[in-house]
LOTOR-676338 format. One line per field, with one value per atom (N, C-alpha, C, O, CB): residue in one letter; atom name; x, y, z. Coordinates in steps of 0.2 Angstrom, whole numbers. Atoms other than C-alpha are relative to their C-alpha. Glycine has a CB too. Layout:
BEGIN
type	a,... .
atom	CA,... .
x	X,... .
y	Y,... .
z	Z,... .
! end
This chain:
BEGIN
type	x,x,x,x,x,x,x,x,x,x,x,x,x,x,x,x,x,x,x,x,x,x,x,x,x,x,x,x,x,x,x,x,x,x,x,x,x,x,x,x,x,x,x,x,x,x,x,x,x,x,x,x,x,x,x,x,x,x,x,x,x,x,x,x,x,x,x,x,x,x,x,x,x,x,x,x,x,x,x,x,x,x,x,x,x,x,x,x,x,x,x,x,x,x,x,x,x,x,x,x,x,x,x,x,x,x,x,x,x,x,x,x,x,x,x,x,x,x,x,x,x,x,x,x,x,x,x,x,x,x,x,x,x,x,x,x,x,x,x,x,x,x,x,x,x,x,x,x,x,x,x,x,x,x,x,x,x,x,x,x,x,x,x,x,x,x,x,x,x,x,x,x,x,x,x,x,x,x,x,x,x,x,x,x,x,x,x,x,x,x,x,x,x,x,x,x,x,x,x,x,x,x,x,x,x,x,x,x,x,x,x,x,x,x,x,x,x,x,x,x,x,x,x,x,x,x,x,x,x,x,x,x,x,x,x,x,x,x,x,x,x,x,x,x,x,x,x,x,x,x,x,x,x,x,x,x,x,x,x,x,x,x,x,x,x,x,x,x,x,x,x,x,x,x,x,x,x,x,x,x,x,x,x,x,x,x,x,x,x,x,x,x,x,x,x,x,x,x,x,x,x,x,x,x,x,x,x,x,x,x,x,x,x,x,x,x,x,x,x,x,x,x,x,x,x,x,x,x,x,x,x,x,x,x,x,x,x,x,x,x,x,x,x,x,x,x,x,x,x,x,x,x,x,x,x,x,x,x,x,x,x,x,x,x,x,x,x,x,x,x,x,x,x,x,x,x,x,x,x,x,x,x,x,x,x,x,x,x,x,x,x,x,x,x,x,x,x,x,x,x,x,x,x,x,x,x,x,x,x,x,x,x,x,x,x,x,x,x,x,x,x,x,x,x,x,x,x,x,x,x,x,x,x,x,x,x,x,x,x,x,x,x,x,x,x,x,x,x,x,x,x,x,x,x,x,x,x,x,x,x,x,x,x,x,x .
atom	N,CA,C,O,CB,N,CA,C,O,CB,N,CA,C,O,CB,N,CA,C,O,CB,N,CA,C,O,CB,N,CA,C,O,CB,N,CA,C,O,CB,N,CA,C,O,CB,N,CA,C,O,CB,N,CA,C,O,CB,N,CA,C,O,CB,N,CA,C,O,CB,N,CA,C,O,CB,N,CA,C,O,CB,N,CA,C,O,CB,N,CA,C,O,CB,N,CA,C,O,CB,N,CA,C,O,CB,N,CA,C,O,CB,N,CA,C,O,CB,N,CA,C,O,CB,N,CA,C,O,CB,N,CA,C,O,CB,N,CA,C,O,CB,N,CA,C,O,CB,N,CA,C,O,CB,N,CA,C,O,CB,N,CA,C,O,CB,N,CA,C,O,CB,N,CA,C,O,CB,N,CA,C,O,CB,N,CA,C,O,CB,N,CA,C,O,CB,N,CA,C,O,CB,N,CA,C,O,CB,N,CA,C,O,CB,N,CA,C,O,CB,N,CA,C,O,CB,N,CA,C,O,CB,N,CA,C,O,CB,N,CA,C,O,CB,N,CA,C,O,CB,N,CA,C,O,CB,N,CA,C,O,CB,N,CA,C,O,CB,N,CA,C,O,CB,N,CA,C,O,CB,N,CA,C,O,CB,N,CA,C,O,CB,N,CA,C,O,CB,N,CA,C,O,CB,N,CA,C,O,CB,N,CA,C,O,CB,N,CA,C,O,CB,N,CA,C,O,CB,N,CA,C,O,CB,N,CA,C,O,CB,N,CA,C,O,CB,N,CA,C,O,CB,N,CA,C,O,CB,N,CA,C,O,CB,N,CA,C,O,CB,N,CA,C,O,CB,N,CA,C,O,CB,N,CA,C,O,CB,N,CA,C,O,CB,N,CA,C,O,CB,N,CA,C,O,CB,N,CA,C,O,CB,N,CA,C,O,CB,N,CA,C,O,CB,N,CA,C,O,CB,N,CA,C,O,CB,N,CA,C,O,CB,N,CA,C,O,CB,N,CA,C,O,CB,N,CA,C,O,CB,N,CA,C,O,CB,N,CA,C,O,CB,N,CA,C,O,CB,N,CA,C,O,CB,N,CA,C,O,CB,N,CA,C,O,CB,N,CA,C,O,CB,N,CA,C,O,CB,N,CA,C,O,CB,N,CA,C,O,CB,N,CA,C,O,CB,N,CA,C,O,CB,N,CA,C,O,CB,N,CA,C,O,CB,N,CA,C,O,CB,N,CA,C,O,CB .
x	-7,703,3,0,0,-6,719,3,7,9,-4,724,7,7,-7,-6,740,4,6,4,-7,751,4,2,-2,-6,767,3,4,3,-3,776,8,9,-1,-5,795,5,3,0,-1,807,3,4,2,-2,813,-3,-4,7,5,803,4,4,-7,-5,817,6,11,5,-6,827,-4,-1,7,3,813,-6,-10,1,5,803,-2,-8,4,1,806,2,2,5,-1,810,-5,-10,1,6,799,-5,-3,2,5,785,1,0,-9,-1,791,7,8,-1,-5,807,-6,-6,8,6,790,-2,-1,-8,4,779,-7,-7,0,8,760,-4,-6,-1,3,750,-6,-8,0,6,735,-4,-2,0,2,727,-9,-12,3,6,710,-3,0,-3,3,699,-6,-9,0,6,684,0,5,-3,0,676,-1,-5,-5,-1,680,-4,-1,-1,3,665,0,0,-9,-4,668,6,7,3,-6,685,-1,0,11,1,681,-4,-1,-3,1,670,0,-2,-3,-2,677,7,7,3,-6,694,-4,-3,6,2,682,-2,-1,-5,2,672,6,7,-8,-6,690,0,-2,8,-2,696,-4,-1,1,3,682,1,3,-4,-2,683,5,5,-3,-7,701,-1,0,6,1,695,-4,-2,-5,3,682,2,0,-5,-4,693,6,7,-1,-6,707,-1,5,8,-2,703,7,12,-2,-6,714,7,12,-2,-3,723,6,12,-7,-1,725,3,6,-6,-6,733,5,9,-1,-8,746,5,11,-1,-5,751,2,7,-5,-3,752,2,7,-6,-2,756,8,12,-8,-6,770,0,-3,4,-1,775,-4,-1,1,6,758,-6,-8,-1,6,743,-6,-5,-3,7,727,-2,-2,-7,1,721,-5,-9,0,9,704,-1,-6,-3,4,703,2,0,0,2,707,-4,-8,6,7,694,-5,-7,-2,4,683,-1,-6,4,1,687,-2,-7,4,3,685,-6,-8,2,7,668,-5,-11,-1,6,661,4,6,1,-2,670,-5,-10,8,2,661,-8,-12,3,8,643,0,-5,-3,1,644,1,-1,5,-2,650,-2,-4,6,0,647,-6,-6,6,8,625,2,2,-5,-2,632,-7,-9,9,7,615,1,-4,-2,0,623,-2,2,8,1,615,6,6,-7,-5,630,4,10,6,-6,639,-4,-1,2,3,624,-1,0,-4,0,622,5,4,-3,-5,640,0,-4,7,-2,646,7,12,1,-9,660,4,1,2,-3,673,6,9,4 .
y	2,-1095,6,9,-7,-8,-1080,-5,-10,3,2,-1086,7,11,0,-4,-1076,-3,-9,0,2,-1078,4,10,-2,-4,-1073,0,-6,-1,1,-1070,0,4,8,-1,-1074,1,-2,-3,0,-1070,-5,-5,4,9,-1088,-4,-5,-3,7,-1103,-5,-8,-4,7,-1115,2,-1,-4,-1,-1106,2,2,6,-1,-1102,-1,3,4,6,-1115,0,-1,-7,0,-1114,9,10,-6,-9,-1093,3,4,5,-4,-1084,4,6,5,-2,-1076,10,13,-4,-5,-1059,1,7,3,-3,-1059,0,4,-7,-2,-1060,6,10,-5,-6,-1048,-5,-11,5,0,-1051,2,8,6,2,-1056,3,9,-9,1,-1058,-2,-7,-7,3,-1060,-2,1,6,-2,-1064,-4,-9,-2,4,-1071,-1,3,4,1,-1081,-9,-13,2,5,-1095,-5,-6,1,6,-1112,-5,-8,-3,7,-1122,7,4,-5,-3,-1104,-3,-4,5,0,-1109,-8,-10,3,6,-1127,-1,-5,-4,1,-1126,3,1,1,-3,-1116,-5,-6,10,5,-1128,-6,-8,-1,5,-1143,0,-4,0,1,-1135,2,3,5,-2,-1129,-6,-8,4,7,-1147,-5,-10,-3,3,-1154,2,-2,0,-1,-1144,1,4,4,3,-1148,-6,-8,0,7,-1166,0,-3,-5,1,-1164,2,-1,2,1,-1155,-4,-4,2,3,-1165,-7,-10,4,6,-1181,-4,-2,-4,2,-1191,0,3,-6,-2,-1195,7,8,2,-5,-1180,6,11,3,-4,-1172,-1,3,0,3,-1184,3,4,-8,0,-1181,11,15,-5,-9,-1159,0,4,6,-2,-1160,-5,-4,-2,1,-1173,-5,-11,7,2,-1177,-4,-7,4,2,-1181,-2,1,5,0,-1190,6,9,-8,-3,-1181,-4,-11,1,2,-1181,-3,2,3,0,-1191,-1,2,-10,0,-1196,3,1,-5,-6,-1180,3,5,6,-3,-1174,-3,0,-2,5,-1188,3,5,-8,-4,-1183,7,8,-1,-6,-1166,2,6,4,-1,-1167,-3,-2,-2,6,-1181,6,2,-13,-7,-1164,2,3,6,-7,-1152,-1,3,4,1,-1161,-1,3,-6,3,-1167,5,4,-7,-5,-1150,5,8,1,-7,-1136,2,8,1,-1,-1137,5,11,4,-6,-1129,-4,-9,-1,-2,-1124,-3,-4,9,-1,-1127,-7,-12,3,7,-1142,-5,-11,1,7,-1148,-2,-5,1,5,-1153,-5,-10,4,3,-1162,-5,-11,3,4,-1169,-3,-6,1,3,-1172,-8,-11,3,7,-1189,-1,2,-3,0,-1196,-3,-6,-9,0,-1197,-8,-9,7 .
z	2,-556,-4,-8,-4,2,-561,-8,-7,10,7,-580,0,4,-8,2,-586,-5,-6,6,7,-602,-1,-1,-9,0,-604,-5,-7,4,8,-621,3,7,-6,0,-619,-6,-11,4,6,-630,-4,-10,0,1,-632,3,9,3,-4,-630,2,8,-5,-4,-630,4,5,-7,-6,-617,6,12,-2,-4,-607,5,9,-1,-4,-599,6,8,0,-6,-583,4,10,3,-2,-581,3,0,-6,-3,-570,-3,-8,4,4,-576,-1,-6,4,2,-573,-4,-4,5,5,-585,-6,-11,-2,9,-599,1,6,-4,1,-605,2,1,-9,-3,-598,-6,-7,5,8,-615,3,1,-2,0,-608,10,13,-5,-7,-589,1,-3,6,0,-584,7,9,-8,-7,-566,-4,-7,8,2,-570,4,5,-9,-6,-559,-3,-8,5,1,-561,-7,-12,6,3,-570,-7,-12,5,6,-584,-4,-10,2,6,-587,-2,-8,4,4,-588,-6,-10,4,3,-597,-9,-15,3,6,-610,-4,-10,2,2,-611,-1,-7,6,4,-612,-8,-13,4,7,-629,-5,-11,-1,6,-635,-2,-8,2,2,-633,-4,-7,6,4,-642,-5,-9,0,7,-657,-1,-7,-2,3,-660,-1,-6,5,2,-658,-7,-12,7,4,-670,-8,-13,2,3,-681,-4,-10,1,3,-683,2,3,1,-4,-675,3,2,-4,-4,-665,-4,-3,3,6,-680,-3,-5,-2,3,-685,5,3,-3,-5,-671,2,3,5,-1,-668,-5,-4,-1,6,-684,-1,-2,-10,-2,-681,6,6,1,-7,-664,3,7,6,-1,-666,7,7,0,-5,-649,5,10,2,-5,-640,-4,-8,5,4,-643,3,8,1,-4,-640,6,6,-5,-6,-622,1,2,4,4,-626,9,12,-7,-7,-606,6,12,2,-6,-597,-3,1,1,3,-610,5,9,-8,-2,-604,8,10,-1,-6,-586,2,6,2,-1,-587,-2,1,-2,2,-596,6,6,-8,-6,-581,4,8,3,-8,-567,-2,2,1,0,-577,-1,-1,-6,0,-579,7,9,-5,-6,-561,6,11,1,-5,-552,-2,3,1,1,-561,-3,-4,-4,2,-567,-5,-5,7,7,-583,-2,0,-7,4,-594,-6,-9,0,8,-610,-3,-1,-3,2,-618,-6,-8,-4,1,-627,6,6,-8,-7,-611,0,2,9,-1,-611,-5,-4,1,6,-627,-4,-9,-3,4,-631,0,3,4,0,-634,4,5,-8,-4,-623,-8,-12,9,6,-637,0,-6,0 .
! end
């Protein structure tokens, strides 16, 4: 999977702007059950930081995603033979 971030110089005018009016932050290719797995143990430890709770109230607008988490951790055990024993021994949240 081709990740890419783009800095623009306005976030609130530039939502939907092509990605070439930004600058090119960051890019990077790595294969699927990688990047899952890396956005799965991010999304946990935001959960475990700030609990649900505690997100709502920083993030405002949106609850935390407890059952795209949920789903993404039953994709990433069931597809991707990740080694790492906390995909294993997490808890569903």
């Amino acid at each position: 999977m081709s990740i890419a971030i783009y800095r623009f110089p306005d976030v609130t005018t530039s939502w939907d702007a092509p990605d070439g009016t930004g600058t090119l932050s960051w890019s990077s290719t790595q294969p699927r059950s990688v990047l899952g797995h890396a956005v799965m143990e991010a999304a946990e430890t935001v959960l475990r930081l700030h609990g649900e709770a505690g997100y709502q109230k920083k993030w405002v607008l949106h609850p935390f995603p407890v059952a795209a988490l949920q789903d993404l951790r039953r994709m990433h055990r069931r597809g991707d033979d990740c080694r790492h024993a906390q995909c294993w021994d997490s808890s569903e949240y």
